[in-house]
C-alpha positions in Angstrom: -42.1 67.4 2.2 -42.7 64.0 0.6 -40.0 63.1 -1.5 -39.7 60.7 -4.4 -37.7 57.5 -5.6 -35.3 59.6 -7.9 -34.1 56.5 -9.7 -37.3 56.5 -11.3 -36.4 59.9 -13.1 -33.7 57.3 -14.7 -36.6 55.1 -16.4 -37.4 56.1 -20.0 -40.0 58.4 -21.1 -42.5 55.4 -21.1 -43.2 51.4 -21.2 -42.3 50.1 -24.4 -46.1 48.6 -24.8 -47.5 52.0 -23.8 -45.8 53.8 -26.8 -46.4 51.3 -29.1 -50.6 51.6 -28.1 -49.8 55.4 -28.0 -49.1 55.4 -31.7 -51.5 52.9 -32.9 -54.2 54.8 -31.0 -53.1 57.9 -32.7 -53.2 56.3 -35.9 -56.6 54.5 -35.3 -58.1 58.6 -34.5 -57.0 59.9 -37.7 -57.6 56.9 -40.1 -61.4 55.5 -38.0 -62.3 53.5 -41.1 -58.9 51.2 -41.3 -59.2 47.9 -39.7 -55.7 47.7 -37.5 -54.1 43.8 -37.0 -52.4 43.7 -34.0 -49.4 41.5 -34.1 -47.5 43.4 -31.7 -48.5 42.5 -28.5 -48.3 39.0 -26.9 -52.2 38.6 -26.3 -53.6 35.8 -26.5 -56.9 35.7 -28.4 -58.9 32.4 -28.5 -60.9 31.2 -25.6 -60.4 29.5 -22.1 -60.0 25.4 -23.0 -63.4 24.3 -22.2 -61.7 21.9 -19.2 -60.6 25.1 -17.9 -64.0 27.0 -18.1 -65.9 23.9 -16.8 -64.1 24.1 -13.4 -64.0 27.9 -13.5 -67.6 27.8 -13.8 -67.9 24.9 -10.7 -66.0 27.1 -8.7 -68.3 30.2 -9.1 -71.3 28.0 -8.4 -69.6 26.9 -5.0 -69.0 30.8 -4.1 -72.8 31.4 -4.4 -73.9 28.3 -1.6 -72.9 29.3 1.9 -72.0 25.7 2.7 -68.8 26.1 -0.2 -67.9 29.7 -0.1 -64.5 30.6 0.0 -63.1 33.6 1.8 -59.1 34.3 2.1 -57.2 31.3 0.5 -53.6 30.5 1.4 -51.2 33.4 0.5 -48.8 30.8 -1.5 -51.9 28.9 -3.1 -54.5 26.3 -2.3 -52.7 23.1 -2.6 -55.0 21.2 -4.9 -53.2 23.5 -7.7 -49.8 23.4 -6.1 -49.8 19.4 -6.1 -51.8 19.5 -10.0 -48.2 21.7 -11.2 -45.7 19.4 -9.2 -47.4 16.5 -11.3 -48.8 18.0 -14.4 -45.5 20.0 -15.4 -42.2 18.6 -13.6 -42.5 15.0 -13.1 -43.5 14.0 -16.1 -39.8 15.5 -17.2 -38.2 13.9 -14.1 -37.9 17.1 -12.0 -38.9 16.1 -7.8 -40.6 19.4 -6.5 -42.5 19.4 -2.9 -45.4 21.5 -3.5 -44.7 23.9 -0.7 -42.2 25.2 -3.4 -44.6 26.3 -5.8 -45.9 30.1 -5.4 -49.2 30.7 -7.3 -49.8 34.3 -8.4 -51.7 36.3 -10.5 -48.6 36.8 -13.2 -45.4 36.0 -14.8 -44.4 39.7 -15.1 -45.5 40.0 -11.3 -43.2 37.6 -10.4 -40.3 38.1 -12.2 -40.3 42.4 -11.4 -41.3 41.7 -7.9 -38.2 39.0 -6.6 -35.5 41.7 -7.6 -36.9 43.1 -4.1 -34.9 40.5 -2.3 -31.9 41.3 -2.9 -29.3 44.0 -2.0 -29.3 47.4 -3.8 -25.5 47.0 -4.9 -26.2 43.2 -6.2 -25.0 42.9 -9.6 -27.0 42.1 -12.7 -26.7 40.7 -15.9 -29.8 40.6 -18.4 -29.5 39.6 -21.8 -29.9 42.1 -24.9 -32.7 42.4 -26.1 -34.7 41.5 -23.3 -37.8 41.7 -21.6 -38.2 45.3 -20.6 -39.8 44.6 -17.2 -35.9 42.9 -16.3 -34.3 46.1 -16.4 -36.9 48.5 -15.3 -37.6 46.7 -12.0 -33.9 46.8 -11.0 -33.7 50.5 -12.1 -36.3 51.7 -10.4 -34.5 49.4 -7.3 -31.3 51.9 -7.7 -29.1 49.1 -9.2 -27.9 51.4 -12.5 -26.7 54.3 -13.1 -27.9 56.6 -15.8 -29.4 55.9 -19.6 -26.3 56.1 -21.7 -26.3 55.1 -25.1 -28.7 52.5 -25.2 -28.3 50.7 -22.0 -28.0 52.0 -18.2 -24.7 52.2 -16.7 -24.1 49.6 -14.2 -25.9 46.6 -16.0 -24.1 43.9 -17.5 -25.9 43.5 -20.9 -25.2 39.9 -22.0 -25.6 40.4 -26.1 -28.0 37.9 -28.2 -27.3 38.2 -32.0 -27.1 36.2 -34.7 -23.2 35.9 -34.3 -24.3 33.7 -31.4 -27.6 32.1 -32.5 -29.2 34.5 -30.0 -27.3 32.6 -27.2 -25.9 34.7 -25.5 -22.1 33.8 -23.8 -21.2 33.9 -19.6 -20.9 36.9 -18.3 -17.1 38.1 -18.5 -16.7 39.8 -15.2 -18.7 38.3 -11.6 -22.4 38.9 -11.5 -24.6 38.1 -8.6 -28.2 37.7 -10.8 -28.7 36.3 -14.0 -32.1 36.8 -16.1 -32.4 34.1 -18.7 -35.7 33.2 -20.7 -36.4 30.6 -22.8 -37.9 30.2 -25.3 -36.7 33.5 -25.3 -39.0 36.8 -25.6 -38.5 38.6 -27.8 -35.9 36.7 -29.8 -38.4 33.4 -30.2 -34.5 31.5 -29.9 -34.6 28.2 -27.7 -31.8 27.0 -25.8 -30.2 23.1 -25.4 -29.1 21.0 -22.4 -25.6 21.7 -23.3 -25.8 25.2 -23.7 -27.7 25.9 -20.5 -25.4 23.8 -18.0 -22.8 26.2 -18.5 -24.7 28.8 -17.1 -25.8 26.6 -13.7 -22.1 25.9 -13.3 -21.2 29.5 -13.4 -23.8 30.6 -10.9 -23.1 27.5 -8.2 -19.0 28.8 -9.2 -19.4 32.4 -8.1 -22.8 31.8 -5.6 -25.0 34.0 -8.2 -28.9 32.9 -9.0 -30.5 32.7 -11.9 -34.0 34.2 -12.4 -35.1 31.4 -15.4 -38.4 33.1 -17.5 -39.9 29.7 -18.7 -43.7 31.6 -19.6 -43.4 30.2 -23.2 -42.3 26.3 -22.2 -46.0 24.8 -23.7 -44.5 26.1 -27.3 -41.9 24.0 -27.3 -41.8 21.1 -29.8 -38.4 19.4 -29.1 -38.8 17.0 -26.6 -34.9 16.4 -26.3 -34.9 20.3 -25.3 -35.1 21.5 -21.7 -38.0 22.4 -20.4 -37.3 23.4 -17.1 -34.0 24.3 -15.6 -33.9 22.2 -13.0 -33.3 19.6 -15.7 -29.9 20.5 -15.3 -27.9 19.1 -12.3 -27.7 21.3 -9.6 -30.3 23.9 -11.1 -32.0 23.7 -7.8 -29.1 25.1 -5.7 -29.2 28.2 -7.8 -32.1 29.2 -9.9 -35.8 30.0 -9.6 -38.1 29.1 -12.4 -41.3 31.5 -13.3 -44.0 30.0 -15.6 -47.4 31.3 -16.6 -50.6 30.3 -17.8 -51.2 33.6 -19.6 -49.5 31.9 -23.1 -50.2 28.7 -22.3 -53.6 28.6 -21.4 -55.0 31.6 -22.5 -55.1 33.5 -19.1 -54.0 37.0 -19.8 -57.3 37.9 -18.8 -57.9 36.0 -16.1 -54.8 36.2 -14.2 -52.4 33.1 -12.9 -48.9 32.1 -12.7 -46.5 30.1 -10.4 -42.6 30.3 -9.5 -40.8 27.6 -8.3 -38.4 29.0 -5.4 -36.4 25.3 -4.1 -35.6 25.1 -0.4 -32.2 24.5 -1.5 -31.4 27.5 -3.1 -29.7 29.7 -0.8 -28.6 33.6 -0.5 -26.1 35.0 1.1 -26.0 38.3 4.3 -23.2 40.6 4.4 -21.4 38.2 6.7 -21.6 35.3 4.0 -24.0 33.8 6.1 -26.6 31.3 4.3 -30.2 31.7 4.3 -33.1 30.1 2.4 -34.5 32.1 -0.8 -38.0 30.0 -0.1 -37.8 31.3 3.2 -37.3 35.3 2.3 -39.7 34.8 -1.2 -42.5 33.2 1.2 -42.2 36.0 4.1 -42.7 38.5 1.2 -45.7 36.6 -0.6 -47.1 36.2 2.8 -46.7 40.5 3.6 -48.0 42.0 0.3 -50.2 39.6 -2.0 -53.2 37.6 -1.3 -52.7 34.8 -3.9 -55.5 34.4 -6.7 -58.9 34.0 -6.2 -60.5 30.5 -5.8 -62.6 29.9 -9.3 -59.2 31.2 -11.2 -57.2 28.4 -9.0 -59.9 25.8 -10.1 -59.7 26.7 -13.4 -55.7 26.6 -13.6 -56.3 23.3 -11.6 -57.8 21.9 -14.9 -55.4 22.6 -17.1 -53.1 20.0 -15.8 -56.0 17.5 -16.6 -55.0 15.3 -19.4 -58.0 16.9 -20.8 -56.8 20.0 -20.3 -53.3 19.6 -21.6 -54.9 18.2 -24.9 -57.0 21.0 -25.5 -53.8 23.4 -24.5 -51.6 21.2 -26.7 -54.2 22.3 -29.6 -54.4 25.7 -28.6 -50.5 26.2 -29.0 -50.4 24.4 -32.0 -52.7 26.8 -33.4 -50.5 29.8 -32.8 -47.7 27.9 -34.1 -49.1 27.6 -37.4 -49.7 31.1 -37.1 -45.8 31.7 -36.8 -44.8 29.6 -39.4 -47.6 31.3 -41.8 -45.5 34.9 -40.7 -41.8 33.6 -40.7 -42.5 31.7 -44.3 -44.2 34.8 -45.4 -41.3 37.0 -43.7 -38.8 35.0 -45.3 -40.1 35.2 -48.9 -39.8 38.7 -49.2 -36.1 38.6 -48.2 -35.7 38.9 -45.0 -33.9 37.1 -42.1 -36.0 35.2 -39.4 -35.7 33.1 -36.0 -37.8 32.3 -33.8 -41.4 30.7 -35.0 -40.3 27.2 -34.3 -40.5 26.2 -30.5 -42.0 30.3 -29.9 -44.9 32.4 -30.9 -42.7 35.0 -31.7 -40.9 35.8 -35.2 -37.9 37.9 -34.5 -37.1 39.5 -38.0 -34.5 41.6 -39.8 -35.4 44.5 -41.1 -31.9 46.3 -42.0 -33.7 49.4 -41.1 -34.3 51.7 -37.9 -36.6 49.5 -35.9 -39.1 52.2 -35.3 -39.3 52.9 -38.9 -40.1 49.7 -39.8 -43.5 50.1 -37.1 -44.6 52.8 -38.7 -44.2 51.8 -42.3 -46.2 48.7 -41.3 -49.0 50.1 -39.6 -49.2 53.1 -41.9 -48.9 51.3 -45.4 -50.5 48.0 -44.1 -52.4 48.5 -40.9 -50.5 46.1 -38.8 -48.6 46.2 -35.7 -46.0 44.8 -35.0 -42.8 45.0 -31.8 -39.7 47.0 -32.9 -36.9 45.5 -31.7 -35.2 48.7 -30.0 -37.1 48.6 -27.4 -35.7 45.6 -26.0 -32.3 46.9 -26.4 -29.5 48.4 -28.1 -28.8 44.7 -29.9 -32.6 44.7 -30.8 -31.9 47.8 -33.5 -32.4 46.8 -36.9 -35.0 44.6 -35.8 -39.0 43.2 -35.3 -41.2 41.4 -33.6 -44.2 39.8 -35.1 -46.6 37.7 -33.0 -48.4 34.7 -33.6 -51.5 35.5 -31.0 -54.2 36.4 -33.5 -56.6 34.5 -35.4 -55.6 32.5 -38.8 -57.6 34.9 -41.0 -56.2 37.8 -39.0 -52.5 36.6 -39.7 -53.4 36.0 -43.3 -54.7 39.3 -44.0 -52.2 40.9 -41.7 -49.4 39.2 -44.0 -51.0 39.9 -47.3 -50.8 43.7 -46.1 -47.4 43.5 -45.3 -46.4 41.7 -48.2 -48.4 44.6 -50.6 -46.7 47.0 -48.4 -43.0 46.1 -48.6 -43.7 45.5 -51.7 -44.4 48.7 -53.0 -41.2 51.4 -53.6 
């Protein structure tokens, strides 16, 4: 008899982007004539930069000549794009990677759900509340909780982000062994400073935890005396890894590619206390299960390190910024408390109102979806999300809606 992983009996009913598509699809069935805004979701929606496409489109041409096809690339990623991130996003901030510790892959999300696999099923974790949902469901479906208790899952350190705290959330109180930070943060749009993110390298090279940094959302960032990468930090190296994305930055959720920076001196430890290399375990995994991403996508991620390519990503993120301020200026003239929007696509908002409520009055009176906040934990209650990643005349609409909507009694 084949048996099952039983800790996935512990997950909830579904993925919080599966019931909010549920809901909108049911909606869209019984109203076909209302034109839905999607604000929900962080989709991207305006094209490839053309530096991007250009090389994408060179690359296809080289797969159709015999004399330049590609077959199976390097596992980690061809080094042409490995060298292009090294140069393009950490030197330029004074951070010294070797390329052989960049991993290209096909996702953030990927990434970030797949590394909990290294580590041993009683490790302990801390993941700030709310949080990215894929943070906590990887590790529960790994068996590292108990059961769903009131909001959170037994066994979890939930490291609360509220305003009390400027969504920052404090050090863990008791040892953990993993820490999940992300900054700018998703879903809270909150950015952290030098000074408040040295704290948190200190405590992991104290107790020999790692952190697992989420940096998908750096490109949005408009402070240039604000980190950009942890390893801006002294002695980040030792004890974090670093996942970035193109998906927001670039405009690849369609077309898949990511990288995570694993440093060869960031070590884990055996049940002995013996030391090993993390690049060593993360690249024997890579190496076993994925095949890297496909050659044109590599070429076309390869240009967006061009300085044409970061101007024309520089314009693309400065277009969903304006977005953002559109919805948390909007947001905030009918009353209600915002962060998030500055240095993020996302508005995090205050709706002093069960979260899920708040969804359905805005897609039923106004057509628009947006996030609602409990479903990216207990601390999220009493909140939404509202994304930037639309077009301008979308967003305008979309806020005109909502502001007839909440307007009415």
């Amino acid at each position: 008899m084949i048996t099952m992983n039983e800790h996935y009996l512990k997950l909830q009913a579904s993925y919080l982007f599966s019931d909010i598509a549920k809901r909108v699809n049911a909606y869209q069935a019984d109203h076909p004539d209302q034109t839905i805004i999607r604000l929900g979701i962080g989709d991207v929606t305006r094209a490839l930069p053309e530096a991007c496409i250009s090389a994408f489109h060179r690359a296809v041409d080289e797969m159709a000549d015999d004399a330049t096809f590609r077959g199976y690339g390097p596992e980690l990623g061809y080094d042409f794009l490995q060298e292009a991130i090294v140069s393009g996003d950490f030197q330029p901030r004074g951070v010294t990677l070797r390329p052989d510790e960049v991993f290209v892959s096909d996702g953030a999300k990927c990434d970030s759900g797949n590394f909990q696999e290294l580590f041993a099923p009683d490790t302990r974790v801390a993941v700030p509340d709310p949080v990215y949902p894929v943070y906590v469901d990887t590790n529960v479906m790994a068996g590292r909780t108990a059961a769903w208790r009131d909001g959170r899952y037994e066994g979890l350190v939930y490291l609360e982000s509220t305003a009390d705290n400027q969504y920052i959330p404090a050090l863990p109180q008791e040892a953990v062994d993993l820490i999940y930070l992300c900054f700018p943060n998703n879903p809270t749009g909150s950015m952290i400073t030098a000074d408040q993110l040295r704290p948190w390298v200190d405590y992991a090279r104290e107790h020999n935890a790692l952190i697992l940094y989420d940096a998908a959302y750096v490109e949005f960032i408009r402070d240039n005396s604000l980190p950009q990468s942890i390893y801006e930090i002294d002695g980040a190296k030792e004890v974090a890894v670093e996942f970035r994305s193109l998906s927001k930055t670039a405009g690849f959720t369609g077309t898949r590619c990511a990288y995570t920076i694993v440093p060869r001196e960031c070590q884990v430890y055996d049940s002995q206390g013996n030391a090993h290399a993390l690049h060593d375990l993360w690249d024997r995994r890579q190496s076993t299960k994925f095949n890297s991403v496909s050659y044109p996508v590599q070429r076309a991620a390869e240009a967006a390190f061009s300085p044409e390519g970061r101007k024309q990503i520089r314009e693309l993120s400065t277009y969903y910024l304006g977005n953002a301020a559109l919805i948390r200026a909007a947001m905030t003239s009918l009353g209600y408390a915002c962060v998030g929007g500055e240095h993020s696509p996302y508005v995090w908002i205050k709706t002093n109102t069960d979260s899920w409520e708040f969804f359905d009055r805005l897609l039923q009176k106004a057509g628009v979806v947006c996030t609602p906040g409990a479903g990216f934990g207990k601390c999220g209650e009493g909140y939404v999300r509202l994304s930037a990643f639309n077009s301008r005349e979308n967003v305008e609409t979309a806020l005109q809606r909502v502001s007839d909507a909440l307007g009415r009694a």
